[in-house]
C-alpha positions in Angstrom: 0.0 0.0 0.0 1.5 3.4 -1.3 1.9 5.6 2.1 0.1 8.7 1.6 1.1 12.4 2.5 1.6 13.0 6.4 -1.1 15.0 7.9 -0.3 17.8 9.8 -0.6 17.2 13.5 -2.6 20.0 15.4 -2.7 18.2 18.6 1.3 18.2 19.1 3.4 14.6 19.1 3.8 12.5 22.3 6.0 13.6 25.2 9.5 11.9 25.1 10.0 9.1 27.6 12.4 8.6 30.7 14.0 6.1 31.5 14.0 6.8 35.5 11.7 4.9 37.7 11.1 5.3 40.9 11.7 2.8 43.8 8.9 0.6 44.6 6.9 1.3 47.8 7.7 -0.6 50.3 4.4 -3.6 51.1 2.6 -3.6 54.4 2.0 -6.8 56.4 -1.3 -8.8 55.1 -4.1 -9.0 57.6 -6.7 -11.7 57.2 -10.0 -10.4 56.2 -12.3 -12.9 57.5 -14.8 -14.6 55.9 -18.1 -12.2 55.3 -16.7 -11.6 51.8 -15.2 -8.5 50.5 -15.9 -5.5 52.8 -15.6 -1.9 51.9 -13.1 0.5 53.3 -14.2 2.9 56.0 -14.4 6.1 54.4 -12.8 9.3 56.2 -15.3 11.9 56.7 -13.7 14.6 54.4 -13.5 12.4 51.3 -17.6 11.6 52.1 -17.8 15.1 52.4 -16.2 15.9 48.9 -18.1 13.5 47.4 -21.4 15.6 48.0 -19.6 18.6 46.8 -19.8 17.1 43.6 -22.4 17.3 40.3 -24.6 14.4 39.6 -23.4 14.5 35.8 -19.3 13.9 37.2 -18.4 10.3 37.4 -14.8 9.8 38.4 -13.2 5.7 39.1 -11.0 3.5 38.2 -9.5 0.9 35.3 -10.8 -2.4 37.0 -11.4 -2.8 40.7 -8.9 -6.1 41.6 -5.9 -4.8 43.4 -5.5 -6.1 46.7 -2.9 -2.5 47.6 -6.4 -0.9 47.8 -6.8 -2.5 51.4 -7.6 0.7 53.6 -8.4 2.6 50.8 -11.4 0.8 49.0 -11.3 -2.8 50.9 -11.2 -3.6 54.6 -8.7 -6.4 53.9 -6.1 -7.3 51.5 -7.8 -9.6 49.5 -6.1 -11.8 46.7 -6.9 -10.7 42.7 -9.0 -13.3 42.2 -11.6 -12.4 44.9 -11.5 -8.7 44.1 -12.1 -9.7 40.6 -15.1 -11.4 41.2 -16.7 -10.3 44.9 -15.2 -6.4 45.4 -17.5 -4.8 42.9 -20.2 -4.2 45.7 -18.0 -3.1 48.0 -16.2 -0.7 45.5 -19.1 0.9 44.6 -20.1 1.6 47.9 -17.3 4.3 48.1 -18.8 7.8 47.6 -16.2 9.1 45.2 -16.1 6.3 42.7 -19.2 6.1 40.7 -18.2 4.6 37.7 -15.6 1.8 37.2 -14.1 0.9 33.0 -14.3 -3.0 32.6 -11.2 -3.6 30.9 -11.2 -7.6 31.0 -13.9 -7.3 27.5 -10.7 -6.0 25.8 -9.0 -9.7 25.9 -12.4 -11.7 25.4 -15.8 -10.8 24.5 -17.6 -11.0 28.5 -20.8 -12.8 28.5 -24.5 -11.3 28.8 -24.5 -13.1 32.6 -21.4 -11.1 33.7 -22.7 -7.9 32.5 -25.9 -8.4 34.5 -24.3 -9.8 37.6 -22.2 -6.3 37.2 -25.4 -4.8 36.6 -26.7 -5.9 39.7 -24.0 -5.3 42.4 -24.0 -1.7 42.0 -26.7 1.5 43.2 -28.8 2.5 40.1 -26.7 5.9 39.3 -23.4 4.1 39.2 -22.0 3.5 35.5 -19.5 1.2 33.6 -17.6 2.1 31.1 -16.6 -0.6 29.2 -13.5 -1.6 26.8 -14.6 -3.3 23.0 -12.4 -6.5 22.2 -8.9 -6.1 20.6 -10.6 -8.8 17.9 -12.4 -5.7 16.6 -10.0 -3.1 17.2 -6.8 -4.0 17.1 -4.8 -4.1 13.5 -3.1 -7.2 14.3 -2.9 -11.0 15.9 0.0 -10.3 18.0 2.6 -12.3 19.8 2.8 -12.6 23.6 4.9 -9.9 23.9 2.6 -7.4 21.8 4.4 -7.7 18.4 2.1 -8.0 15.2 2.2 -11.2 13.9 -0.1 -10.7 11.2 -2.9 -8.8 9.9 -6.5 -9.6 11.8 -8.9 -10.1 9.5 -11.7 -9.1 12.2 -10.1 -5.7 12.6 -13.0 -3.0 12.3 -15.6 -5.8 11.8 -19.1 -4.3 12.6 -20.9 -7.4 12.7 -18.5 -9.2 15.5 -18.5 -5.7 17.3 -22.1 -5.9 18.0 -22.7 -9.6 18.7 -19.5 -9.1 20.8 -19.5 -6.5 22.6 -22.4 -3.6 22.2 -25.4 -6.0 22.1 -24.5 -7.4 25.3 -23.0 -4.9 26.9 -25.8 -3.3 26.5 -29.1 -5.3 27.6 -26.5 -6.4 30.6 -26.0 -3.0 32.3 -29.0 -1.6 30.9 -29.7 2.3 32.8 -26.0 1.4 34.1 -24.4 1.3 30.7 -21.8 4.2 30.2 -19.4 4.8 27.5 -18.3 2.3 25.3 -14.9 3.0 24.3 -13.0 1.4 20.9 -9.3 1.8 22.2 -7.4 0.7 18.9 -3.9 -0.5 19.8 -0.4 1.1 17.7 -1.2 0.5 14.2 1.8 0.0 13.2 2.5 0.6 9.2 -1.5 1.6 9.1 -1.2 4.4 10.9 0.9 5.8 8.0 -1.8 5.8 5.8 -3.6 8.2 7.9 -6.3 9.4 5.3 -7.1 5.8 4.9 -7.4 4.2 8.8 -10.3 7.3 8.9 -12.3 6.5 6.1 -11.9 2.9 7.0 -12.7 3.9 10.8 -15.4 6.1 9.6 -17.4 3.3 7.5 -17.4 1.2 10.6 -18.6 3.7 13.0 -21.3 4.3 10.2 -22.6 1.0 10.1 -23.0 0.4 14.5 -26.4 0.5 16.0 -27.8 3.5 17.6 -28.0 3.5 21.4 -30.9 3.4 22.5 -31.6 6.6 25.1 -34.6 4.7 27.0 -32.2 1.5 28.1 -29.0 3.3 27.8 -29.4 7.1 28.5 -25.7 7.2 29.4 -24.2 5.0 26.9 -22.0 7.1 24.1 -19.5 5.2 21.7 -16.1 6.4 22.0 -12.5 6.5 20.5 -9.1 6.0 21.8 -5.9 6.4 20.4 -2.9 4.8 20.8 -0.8 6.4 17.8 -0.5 10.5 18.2 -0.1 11.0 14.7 -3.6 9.6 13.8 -5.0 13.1 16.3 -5.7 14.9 13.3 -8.7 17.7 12.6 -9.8 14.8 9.6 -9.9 12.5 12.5 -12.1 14.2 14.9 -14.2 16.0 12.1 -15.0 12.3 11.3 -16.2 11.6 14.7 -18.4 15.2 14.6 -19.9 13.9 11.5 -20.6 10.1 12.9 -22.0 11.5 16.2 -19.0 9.4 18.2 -17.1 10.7 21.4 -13.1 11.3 21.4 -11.8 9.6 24.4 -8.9 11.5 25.9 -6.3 8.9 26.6 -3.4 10.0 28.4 -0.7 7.6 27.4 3.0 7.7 26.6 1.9 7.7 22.8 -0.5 10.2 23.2 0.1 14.0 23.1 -0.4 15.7 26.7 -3.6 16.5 28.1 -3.9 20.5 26.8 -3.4 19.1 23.5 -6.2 16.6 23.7 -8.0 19.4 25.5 -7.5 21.1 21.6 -9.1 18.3 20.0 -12.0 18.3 22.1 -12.8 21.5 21.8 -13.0 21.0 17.6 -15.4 17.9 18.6 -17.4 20.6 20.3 -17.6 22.9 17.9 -20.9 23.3 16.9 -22.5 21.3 19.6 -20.9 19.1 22.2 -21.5 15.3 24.0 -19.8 13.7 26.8 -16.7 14.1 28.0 -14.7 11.0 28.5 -11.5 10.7 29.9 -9.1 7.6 30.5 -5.8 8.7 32.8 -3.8 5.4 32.0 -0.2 5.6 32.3 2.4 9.1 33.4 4.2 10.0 30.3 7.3 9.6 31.9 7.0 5.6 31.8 6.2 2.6 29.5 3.6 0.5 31.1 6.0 -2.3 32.4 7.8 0.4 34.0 4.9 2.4 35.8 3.8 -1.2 37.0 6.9 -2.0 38.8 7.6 1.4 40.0 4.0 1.6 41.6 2.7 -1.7 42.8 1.3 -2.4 45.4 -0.6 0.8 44.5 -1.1 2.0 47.5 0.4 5.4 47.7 1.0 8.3 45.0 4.4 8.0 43.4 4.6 10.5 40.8 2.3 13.1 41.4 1.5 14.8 37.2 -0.2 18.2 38.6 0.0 19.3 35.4 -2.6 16.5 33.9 -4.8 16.4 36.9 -5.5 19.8 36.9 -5.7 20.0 33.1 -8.5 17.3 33.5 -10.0 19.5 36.4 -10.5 22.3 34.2 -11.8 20.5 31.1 -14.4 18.6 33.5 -15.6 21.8 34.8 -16.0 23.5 31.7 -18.0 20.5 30.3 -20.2 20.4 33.2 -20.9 24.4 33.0 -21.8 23.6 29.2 -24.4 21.2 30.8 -22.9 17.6 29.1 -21.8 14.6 31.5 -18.7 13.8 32.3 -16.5 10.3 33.1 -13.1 10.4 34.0 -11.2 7.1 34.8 -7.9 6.5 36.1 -5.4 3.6 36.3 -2.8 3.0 39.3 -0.4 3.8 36.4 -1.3 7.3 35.9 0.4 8.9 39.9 0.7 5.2 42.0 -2.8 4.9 43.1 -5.8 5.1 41.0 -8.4 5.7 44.4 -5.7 8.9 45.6 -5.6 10.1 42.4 -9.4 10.4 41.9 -9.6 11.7 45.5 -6.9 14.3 44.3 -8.9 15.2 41.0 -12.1 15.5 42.9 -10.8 18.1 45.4 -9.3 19.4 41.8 -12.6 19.8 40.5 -14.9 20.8 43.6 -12.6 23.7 44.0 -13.2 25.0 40.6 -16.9 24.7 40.6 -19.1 27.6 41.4 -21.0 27.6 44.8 -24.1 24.9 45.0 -23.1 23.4 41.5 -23.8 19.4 43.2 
């Protein structure tokens, strides 16, 4: 395939990388949490407060919920993966701050309609899931165990598998709880040289998914995420404009900063607006292996990025003053500590917002 013309990029390239890494923090001693299942975290009495400070249409949480480090901050108890993964939804979502949570296993393997509804039915009726589509449908390539493309995928950007996959039952699973539904397409590799192309291919396939329906879904938006920065292009989010799809702000190491993703959303806007989505997944001065062994247990913030956080602050309030929702969600890889960092954001956030906007 003959490489087209590069496309300027308005949003700015990604950040260049460190190498540093920061010691990991040190573990506490496990206690044994009994056997009543997985039991919530006592809450301290400022972070309740805060959470009341806070507009109905401002969801903040976290990438997955199954990290036993959360003990004291979302669990009464160190529990292993395994349980978190399948008993600490309930007791994550009784925390006041985090009202929304992504489900990031669908990316690996299309979930079944049962899981969705059991998920469904552990949380209060104004929580909300965002939810990852499967790399089948979205990612370029079959790839190897240690992420290189080992050939082309011949689902990649397959409508048909994406619904029976993923958006049908996603959707009649989490029903009212349904939030966005995010297609984060992995590097691209050669694709992504042929810009022009991966849109018009990108575009035909947004085209042809099934609108939402705003009686059993009123919260549920498709959105994009990027993984390759030079993709970020006004043809790009023009596209989504014209398809009616969300940009999802992924801050990445790929990915320009947040003020220029800040830029692209406000051309998404222009004219009209939606959603604001947001996915805080990894500090830009790391590649994921290294943010994982730098931050684990994830427990504490390691690498506080005030620059991002209050970047994110500021786009979420000027969303909400427009009067369109927002969801915000953050991995331990962003600062250490996915539940701090939302705290952090929130008190971000609250301190921006005019008097008696909750």
């Amino acid at each position: 395939m003959t490489a087209t013309p590069p496309i300027d990029d308005l949003f700015g390239a990604p950040p260049a990388l460190s190498d540093t890494a920061a010691a990991e923090p040190l573990s506490k001693p496990k206690r044994s949490p009994g056997h009543q299942g997985v039991q919530p975290a006592a809450v301290p009495p400022e972070v309740a407060e805060l959470a009341l400070r806070l507009p109905s249409d401002l969801r903040i949480g976290t990438s997955s919920w199954s990290y036993p480090g959360w003990d004291g901050l979302v669990y009464a108890g160190e529990y292993s993966e395994s349980m978190l993964a399948r008993k600490g939804l309930a007791a994550y979502a009784r925390h006041p701050l985090l009202r929304t949570v992504s489900i990031d296993r669908g990316f690996y393997a299309p979930i079944p309609l049962a899981d969705y509804v059991a998920y469904a039915a552990s949380v209060p009726e104004a929580f909300r899931f965002a939810v990852k589509a499967p790399a089948a449908v979205c990612d370029a390539w079959i790839r190897e165990l240690d992420g290189r493309g080992r050939m082309p995928n011949p689902a990649f950007l397959n409508a048909e598998f994406a619904v029976r996959d993923f958006i049908d039952p996603a959707t009649r699973g989490l029903g009212t709880r349904c939030g966005p539904l995010v297609f984060q397409f992995s590097p691209l590799g050669a694709l992504a040289e042929d810009a022009i192309g991966f849109v018009e291919r990108l575009e035909a396939f947004l085209a042809a998914l099934p609108p939402l329906d705003r009686e059993h879904n009123p919260d549920a938006v498709y959105a994009v995420e990027l993984r390759d920065a030079t993709l970020l292009t006004p043809r790009f989010i023009k596209m989504l404009r014209a398809v009616g799809v969300r940009y999802c702000v992924g801050l990445h190491e790929r990915m320009p900063a947040a003020d220029r993703q800040a830029a692209a959303v406000a051309l998404l806007d222009e004219g009209g607006g939606g959603p604001l989505v947001v996915r805080w997944n990894l500090n830009s001065r790391y590649r994921y292996a290294q943010a994982e062994a730098a931050y684990k247990p994830f427990n504490t913030l390691v690498d506080e990025d005030l620059f991002s956080r209050e970047t994110l602050a500021d786009m979420a309030v000027a969303a909400l003053a427009a009067g369109r929702k927002v969801t915000i969600l953050v991995s331990n890889k962003a600062e250490g500590s996915s539940p701090l960092s939302c705290i952090k954001l929130a008190e971000a956030i609250a301190a921006r917002l005019p008097a008696g906007a909750a």
